[in-house]
C-alpha positions in Angstrom: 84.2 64.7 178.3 83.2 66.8 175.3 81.4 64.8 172.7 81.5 66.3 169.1 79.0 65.0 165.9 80.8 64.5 162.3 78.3 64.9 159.6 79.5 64.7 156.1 77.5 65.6 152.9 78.4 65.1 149.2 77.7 65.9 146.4 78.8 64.7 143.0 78.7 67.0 139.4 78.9 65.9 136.2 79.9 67.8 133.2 78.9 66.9 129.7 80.7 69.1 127.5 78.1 71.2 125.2 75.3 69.4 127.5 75.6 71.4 130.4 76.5 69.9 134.2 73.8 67.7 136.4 74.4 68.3 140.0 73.4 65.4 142.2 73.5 64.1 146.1 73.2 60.8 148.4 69.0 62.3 148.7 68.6 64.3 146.5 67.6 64.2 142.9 69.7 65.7 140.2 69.6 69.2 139.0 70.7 70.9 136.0 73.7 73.6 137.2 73.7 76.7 134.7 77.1 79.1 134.9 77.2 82.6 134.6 75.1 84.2 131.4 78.2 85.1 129.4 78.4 81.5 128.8 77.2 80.3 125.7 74.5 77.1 125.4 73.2 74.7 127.7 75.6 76.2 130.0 74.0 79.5 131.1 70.5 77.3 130.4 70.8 75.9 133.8 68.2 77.2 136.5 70.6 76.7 139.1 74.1 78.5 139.5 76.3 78.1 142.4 75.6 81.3 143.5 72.1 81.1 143.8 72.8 77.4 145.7 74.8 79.5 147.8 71.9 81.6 149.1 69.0 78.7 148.6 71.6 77.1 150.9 71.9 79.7 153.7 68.3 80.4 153.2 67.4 77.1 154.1 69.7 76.4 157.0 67.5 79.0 158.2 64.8 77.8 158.2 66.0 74.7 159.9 67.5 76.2 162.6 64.8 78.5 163.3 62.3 75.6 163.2 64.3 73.6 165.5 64.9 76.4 168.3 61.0 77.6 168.0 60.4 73.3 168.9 62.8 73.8 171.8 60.8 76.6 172.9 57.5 75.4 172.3 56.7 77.4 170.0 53.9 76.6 167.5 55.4 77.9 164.2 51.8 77.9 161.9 53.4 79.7 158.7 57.3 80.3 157.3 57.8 81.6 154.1 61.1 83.4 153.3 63.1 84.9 150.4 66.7 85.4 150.2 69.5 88.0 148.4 72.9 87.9 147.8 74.8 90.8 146.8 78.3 89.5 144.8 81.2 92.3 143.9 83.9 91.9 142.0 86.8 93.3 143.0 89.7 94.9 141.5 91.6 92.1 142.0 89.1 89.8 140.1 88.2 87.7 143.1 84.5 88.2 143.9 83.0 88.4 146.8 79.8 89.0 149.2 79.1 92.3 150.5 75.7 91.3 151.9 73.2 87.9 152.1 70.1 88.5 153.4 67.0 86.3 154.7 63.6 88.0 155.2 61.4 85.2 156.8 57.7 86.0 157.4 56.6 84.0 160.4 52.9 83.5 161.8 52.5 82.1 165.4 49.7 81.9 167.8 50.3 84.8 170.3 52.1 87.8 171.2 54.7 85.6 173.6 54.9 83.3 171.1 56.5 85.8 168.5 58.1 87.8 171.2 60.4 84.2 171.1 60.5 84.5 167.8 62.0 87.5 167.4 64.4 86.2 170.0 65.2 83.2 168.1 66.0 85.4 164.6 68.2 88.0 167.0 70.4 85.1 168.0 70.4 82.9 164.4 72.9 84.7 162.4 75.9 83.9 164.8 74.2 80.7 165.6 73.5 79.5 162.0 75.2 78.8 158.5 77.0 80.4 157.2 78.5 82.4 159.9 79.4 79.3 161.9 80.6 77.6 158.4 81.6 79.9 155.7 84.9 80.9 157.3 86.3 77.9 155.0 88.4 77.7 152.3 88.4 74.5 150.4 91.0 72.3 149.9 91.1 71.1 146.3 92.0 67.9 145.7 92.1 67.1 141.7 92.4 63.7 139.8 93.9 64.6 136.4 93.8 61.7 133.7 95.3 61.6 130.3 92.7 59.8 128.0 93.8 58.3 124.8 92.2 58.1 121.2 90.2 55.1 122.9 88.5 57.7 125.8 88.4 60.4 123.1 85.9 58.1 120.4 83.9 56.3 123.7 82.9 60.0 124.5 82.1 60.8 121.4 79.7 57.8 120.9 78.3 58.8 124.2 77.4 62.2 123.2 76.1 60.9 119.3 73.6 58.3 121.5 73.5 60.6 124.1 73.8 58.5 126.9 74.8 59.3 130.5 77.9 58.2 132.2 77.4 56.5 135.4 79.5 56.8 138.6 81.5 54.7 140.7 82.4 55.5 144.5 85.2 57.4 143.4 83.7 59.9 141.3 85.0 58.9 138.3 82.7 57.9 134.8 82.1 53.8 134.8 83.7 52.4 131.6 86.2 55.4 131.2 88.4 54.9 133.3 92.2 54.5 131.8 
């Protein structure tokens, strides 16, 4: 009998009109999520675009499953430190996409066997790893549309006067808004 593992991971982002957008997850704390730098204000203030989560992302799976394979081996990793690029194009057609990502890690280990696994362990990763194994996707999109009244229209106004926050329910949608 095979056996398979389900993991699932979510994320939840929040938009706040001419505030910006806070990314957050189940463990993680929240972020601010900046867009592209022809968007005006807080916007394109952000740190963090999707983009460069996209490569963080694959950078870090990296390091995870190299870590985990070099423990399998017995392998006593004693310094990783990596940087990552991305190179987007946008097509003709307007739809961008990837024409490289690349990880350079920078590995230390005890002996010459030891990194002759190593180098091993990176020759097998990209087939092995995310996002070869994953980015072959295309999400499905499922949207929630709402029609807000006056009522919605002057609560969110008050909220961005006082500058308060909007909370979340399981669902994803704002606590106290919801028509």
């Amino acid at each position: 009998m095979t056996s398979i593992a389900i993991t699932e991971f979510e994320t939840r982002l929040h938009w706040q009109r001419h505030c910006g957008a806070l990314l957050s997850g189940d463990r993680a704390s929240a972020i601010p999520l900046g867009g592209p730098e022809e968007m005006e204000g807080p916007w394109s203030e952000g740190p963090w675009n999707p983009e460069t989560l996209l490569v963080g992302a694959v950078e870090g799976r990296t390091l995870l499953a190299f870590l985990e394979q070099a423990r399998s081996l017995g392998v006593e990793v004693l310094f990783y430190q990596s940087s990552a690029v991305a190179r987007r194009v946008d097509g003709p057609d307007g739809l961008p996409h990837y024409t490289d990502l690349i990880v350079r890690p920078h590995v230390a280990v005890r002996s010459e066997q030891d990194a002759s696994l190593v180098r091993g362990i990176f020759e097998a990763l990209p087939e092995r790893c995310f996002p070869s194994s994953m980015l072959k996707l295309t999400p499905r999109i499922e949207p929630i549309i709402d029609t807000w009244d006056e009522q919605h229209a002057a609560a969110l106004e008050e909220d961005r006067r006082y500058r308060q926050t909007w909370r979340w329910w399981e669902s994803g949608r704002a606590a106290g808004y919801e028509p």
